[in-house]
C-alpha positions as CSV (number, residue, x, y, z in Angstrom):
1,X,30.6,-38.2,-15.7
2,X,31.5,-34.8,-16.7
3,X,28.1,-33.9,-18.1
4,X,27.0,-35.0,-14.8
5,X,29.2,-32.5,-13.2
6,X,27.9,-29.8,-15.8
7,X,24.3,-30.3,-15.2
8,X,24.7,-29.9,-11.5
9,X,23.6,-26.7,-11.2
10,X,20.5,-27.2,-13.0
11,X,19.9,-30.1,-10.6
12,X,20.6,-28.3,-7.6
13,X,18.0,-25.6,-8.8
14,X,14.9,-28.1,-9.3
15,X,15.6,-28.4,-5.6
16,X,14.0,-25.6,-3.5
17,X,16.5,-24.0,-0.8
18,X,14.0,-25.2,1.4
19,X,11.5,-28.2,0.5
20,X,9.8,-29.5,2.9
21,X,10.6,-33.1,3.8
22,X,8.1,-36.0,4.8
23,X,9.4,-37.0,8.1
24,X,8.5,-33.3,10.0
25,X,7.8,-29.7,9.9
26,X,11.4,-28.5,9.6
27,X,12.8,-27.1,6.5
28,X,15.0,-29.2,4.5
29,X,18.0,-26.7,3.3
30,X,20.2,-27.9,0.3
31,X,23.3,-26.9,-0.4
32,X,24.1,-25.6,-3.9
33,X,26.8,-27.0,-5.7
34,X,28.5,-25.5,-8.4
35,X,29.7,-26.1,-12.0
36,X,30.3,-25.0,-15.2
37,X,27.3,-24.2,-17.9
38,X,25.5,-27.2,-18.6
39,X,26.2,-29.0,-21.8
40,X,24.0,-29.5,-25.2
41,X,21.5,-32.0,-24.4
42,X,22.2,-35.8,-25.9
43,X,21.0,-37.0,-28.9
44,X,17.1,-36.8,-29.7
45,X,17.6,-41.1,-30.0
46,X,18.5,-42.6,-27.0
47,X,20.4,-45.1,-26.2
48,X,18.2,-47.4,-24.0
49,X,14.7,-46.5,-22.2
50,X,14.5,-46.9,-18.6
51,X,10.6,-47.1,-16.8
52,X,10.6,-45.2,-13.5
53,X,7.7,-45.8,-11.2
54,X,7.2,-44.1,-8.6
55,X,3.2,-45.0,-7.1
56,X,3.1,-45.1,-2.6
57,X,0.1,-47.7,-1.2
58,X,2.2,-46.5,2.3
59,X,4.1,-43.7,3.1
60,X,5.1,-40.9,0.3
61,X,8.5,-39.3,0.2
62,X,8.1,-35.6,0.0
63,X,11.3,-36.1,-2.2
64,X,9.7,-38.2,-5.5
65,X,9.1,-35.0,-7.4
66,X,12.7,-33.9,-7.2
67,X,13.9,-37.9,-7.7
68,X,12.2,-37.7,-10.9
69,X,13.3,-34.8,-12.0
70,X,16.7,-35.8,-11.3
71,X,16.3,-39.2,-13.0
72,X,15.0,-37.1,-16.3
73,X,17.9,-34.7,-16.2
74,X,20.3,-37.7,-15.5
75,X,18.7,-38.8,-18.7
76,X,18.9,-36.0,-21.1
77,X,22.8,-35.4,-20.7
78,X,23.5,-39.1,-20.6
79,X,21.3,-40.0,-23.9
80,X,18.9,-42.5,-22.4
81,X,15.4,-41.9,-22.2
82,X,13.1,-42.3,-19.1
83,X,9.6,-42.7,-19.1
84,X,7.6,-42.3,-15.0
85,X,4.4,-43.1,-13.8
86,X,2.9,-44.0,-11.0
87,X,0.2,-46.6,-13.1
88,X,0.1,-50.0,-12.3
89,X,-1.0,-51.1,-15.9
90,X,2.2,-49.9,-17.2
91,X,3.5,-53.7,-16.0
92,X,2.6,-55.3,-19.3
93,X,4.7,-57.4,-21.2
94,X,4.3,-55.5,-24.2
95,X,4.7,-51.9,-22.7
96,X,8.2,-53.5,-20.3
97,X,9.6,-54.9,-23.4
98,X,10.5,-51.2,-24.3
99,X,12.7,-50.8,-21.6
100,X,16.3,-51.9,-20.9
101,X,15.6,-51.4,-16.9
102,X,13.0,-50.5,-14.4
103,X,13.2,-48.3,-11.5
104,X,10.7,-48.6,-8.3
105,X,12.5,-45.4,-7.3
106,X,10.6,-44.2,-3.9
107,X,7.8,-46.5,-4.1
108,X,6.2,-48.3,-0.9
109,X,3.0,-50.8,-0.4
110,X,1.6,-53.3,-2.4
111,X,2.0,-51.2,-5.4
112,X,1.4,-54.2,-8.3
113,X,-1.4,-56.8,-8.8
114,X,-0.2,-60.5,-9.2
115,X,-1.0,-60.7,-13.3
116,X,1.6,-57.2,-12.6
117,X,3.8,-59.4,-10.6
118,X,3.7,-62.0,-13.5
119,X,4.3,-59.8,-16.0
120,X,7.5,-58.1,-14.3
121,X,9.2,-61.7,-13.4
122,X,9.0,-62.6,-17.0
123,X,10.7,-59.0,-17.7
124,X,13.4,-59.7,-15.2
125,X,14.0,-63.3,-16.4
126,X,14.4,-61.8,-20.2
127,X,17.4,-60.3,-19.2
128,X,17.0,-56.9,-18.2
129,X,17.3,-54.7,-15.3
130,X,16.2,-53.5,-12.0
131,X,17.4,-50.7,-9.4
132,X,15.9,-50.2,-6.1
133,X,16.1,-46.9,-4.8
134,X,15.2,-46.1,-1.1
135,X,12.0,-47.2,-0.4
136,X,11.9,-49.6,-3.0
137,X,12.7,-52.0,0.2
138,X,9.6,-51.0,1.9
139,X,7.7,-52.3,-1.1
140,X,5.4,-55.8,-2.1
141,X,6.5,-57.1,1.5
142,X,4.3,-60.1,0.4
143,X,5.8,-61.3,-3.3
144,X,8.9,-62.8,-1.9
145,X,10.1,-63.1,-5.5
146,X,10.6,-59.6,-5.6
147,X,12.8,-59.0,-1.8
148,X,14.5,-62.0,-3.4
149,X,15.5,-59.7,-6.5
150,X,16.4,-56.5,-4.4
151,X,18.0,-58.4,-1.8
152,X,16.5,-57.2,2.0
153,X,13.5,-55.9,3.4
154,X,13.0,-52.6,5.2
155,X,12.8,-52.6,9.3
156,X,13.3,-49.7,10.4
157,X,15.6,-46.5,10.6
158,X,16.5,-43.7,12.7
159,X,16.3,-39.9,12.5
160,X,18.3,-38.3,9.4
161,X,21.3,-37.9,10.7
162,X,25.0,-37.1,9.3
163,X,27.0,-40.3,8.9
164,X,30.1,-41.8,7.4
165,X,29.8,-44.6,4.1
166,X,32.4,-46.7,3.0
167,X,32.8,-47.8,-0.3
168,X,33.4,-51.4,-0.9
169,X,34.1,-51.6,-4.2
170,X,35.6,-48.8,-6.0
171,X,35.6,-50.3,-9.2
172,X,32.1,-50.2,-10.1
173,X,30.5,-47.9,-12.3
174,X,28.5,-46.4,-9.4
175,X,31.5,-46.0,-6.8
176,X,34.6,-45.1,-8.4
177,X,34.0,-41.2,-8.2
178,X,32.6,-41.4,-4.7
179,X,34.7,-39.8,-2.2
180,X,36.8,-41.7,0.6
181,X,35.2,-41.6,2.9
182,X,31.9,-40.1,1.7
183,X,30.0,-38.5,4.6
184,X,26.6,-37.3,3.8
185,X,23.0,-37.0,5.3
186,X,20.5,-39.5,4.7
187,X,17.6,-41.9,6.5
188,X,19.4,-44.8,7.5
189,X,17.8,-48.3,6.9
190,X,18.2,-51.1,8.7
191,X,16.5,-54.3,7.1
192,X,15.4,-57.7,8.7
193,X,18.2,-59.4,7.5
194,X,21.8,-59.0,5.8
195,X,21.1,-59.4,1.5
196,X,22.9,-62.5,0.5
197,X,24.2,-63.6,-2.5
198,X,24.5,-59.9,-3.6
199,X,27.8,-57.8,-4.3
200,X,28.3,-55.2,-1.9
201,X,29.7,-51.8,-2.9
202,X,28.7,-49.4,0.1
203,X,28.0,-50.0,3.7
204,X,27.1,-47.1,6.4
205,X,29.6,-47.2,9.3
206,X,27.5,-47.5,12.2
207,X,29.9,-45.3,14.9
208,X,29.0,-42.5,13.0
209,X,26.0,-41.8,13.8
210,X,23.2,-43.2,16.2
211,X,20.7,-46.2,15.7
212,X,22.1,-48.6,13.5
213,X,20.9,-52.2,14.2
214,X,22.8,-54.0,11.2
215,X,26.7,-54.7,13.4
216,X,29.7,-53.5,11.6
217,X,28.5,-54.8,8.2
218,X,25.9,-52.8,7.2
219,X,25.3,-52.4,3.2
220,X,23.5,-49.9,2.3
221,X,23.9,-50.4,-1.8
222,X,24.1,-53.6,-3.8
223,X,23.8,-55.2,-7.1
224,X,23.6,-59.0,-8.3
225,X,22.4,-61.0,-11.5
226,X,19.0,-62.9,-10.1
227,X,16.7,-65.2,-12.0
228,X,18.3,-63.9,-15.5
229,X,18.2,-60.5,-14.9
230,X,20.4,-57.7,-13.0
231,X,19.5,-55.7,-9.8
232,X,21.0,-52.4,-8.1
233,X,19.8,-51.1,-5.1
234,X,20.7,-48.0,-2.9
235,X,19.4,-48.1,0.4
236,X,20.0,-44.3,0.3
237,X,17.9,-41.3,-1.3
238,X,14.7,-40.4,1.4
239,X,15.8,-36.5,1.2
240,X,15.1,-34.0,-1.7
241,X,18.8,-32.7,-1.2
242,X,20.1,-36.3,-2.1
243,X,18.8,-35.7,-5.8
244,X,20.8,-32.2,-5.7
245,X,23.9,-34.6,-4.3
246,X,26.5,-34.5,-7.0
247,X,28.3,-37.9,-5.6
248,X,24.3,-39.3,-5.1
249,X,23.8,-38.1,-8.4
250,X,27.4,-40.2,-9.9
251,X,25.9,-43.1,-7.5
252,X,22.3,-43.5,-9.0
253,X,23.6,-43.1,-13.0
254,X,26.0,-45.9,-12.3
255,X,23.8,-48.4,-11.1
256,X,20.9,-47.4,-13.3
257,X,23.4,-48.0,-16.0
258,X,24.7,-51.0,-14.7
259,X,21.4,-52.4,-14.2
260,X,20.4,-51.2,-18.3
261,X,23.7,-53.5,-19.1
262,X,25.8,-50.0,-20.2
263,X,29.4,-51.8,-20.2
């Protein structure tokens, strides 16, 4: 992680002071964290190619243009290569066979066609990888195949608000430099029902903040193996700042390499 914690800065910097966020007219200001210089960039051949797509049928996060971003620069200093769009056609078995993982990082609606659909199952049964981030919940509410691979459905959520998470599992690869507890601001799903089957490694606790509907078990990020393949998925991520968030930051690499099969 500590090219991560080099390239903050330059993360924190393709974040505007004040962006302004989707949910309302107030400002959104991010905190700057600081480092050290940032590092040479990795190796011109990367390791593995990841597919981001980011396309909205329903509501659009003010925040996809810094998530991507973020995603790239996460990319450069950790030698894997990521490719975004927002093009359905890109769900081809030939054009997914190039990548070890696929992000839906942001997206909501009915975002893929069913020969899409088709096409991505096969990809996922092949062996390789998925992470859901955010709104990737609020996504395809009619392929259950696909709420069956990120593991819930969206309901609803309260206001941003300040609250507390608890990590779960502090061994993984996208937990073990969180910190204990690691309080942060973020929209706070609740889903129509608890994932099962899946390995929890965060939950929000509910008494610290207002409008949680989930009871004292509440996950908010997950990962299992499903129909061949390997899923990650952070409930958290609706605000520009998160993708300036240096534990965020150690939270998204880790599952996204989790989900590429990065030992």
């Amino acid at each position: 992680m500590s090219h991560l914690r080099a390239a903050i800065p330059l993360l924190a910097g393709l974040v505007a002071c004040k962006s302004g966020i989707a949910s309302g007219p107030r400002a959104e200001v991010c905190p700057l964290a600081s480092g050290s210089t940032a590092p040479a960039r990795a190796p011109t051949t990367p390791a593995f190619r990841i597919l981001v797509f980011s396309r909205t049928l329903g509501f659009r996060h003010a925040s996809i243009p810094a998530a991507i971003t973020a995603v790239q620069v996460l990319g450069a200093f950790h030698g894997f290569g990521v490719e975004a769009t927002e093009d359905p056609t890109a769900f081809s078995d030939s054009n997914l066979a190039r990548f070890a993982a696929v992000v839906f990082l942001l997206t909501t609606g009915d975002v893929l066609d069913s020969a899409q659909q088709t096409a991505f199952e096969r990809y996922i049964r092949a062996g390789h990888g998925f992470v859901g981030v955010h709104s990737a919940s609020d996504t395809e509410y009619g392929w259950p195949w696909y709420h069956a691979l990120l593991g819930a459905a969206f309901a609803s959520h309260p206001a941003i608000q300040q609250a507390s998470v608890i990590v779960v599992d502090t061994g993984h690869a996208a937990t073990r430099t969180l910190p204990l507890p690691w309080v942060r601001t973020d929209e706070w799903y609740n889903f129509t029902a608890l994932p099962t089957g899946v390995s929890v490694l965060t939950r929000v606790d509910e008494a610290s903040y207002t409008g949680g509907a989930m009871g004292a078990d509440h996950p908010v990020s997950w990962q299992h193996t499903y129909a061949g393949g390997r899923a990650w998925y952070t409930a958290m991520g609706h605000t520009a700042c998160s993708y300036s968030e240096r534990p965020f930051l150690d939270h998204l690499l880790g599952g996204i390499d989790w989900a590429a099969g990065v030992p």
